[in-house]
MARZAFI-34628 format. One record per residue (C-alpha): x, y, z. Coordinates in nm, 2 decimals, always signed. Example, Ala and Ser with C-alpha at 12.3 -4.5 7.8 and 13.67 -1.06 7.14 Angstrom:
{{+1.23 -0.45 +0.78}},
{{+1.37 -0.11 +0.71}},
//
This chain:
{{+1.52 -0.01 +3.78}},
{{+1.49 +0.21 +3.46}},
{{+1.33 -0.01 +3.15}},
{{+1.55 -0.07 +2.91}},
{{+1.44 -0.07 +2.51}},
{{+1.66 -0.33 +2.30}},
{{+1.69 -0.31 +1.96}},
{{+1.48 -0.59 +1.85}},
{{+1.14 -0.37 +1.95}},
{{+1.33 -0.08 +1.67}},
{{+1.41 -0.35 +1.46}},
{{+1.03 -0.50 +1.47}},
{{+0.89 -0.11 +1.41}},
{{+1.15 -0.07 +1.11}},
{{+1.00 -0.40 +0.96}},
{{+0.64 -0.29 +0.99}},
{{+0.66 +0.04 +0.88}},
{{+0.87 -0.13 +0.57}},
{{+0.59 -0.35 +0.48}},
{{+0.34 -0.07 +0.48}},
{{+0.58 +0.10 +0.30}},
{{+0.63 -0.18 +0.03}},
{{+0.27 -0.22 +0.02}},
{{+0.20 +0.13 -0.05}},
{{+0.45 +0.12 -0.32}},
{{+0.27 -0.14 -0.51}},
{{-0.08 +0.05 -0.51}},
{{+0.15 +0.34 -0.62}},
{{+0.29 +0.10 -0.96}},
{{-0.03 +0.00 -1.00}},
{{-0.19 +0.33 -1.03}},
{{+0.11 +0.40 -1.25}},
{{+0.08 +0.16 -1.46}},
{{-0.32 +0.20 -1.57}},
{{-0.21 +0.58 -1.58}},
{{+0.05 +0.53 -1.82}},
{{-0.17 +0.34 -2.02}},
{{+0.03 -0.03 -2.00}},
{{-0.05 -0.35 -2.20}},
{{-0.28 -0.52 -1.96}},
{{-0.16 -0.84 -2.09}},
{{+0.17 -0.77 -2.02}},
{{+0.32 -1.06 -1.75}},
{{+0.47 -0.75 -1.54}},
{{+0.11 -0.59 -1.57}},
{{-0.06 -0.86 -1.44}},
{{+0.23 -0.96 -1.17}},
{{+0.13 -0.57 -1.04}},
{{-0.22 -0.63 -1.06}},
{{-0.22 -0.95 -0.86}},
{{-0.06 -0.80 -0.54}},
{{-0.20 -0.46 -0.59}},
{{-0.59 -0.63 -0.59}},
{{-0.58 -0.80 -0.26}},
{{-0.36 -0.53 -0.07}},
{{-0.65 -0.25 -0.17}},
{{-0.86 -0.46 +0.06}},
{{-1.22 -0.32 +0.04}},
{{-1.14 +0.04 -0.13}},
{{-1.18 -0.04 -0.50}},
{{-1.52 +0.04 -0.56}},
{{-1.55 +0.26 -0.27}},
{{-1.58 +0.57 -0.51}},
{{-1.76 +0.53 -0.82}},
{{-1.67 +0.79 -1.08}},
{{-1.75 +0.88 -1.49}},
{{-1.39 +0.86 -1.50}},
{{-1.22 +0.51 -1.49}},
{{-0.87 +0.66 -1.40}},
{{-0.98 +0.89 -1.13}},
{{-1.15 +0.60 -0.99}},
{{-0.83 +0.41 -0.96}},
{{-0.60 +0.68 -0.81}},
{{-0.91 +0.79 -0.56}},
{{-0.97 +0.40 -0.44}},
{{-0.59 +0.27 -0.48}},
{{-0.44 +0.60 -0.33}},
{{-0.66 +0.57 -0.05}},
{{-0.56 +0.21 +0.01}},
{{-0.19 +0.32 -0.02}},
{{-0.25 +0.60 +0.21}},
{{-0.44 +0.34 +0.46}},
{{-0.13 +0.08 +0.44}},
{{+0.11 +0.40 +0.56}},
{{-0.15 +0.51 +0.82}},
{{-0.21 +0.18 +1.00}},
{{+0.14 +0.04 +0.97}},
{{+0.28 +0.39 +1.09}},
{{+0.05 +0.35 +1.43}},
{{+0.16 -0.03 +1.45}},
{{+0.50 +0.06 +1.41}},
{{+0.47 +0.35 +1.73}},
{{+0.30 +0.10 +1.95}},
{{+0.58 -0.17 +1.89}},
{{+0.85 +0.09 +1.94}},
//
């Protein structure tokens, strides 16, 4: 008897490799955002900055540069990177 894959084990792989996804995009804004110079006391700012903080995990301060900017894109990219990496292999396991 062949195994047979259902859908809900693509559907499972689709939604993890979303969330990394989603998460990556954040650190991404985030990165934008000090970039482009925003208001730091902008409400959307700060909405950004509270979900990109915790999602970076232990990367922010990984890298400690004379430039502040560099510093963020180096630690923040690498946690985006990391959320695309990891979810990517979780979502090939599940599928």
């Amino acid at each position: 008897m062949a195994y047979r894959v259902t859908n809900h084990t693509h559907t499972a792989a689709r939604v993890i490799s979303g969330v990394g996804a989603l998460f990556a995009v954040i650190e991404v804004v985030y990165i934008l955002l000090i970039l482009f110079g925003a208001n730091t006391a902008n409400a959307f700012f700060r909405f950004v900055q509270s979900l990109a903080e915790p999602l970076a995990l232990f990367f922010p301060g990984l890298f400690n540069l004379a430039n502040d900017k560099l510093e963020i894109v180096i630690n923040y990219g690498l946690a985006a990177i990391f959320w695309l990496v990891v979810t990517g292999v979780l979502a090939r396991i599940v599928d």
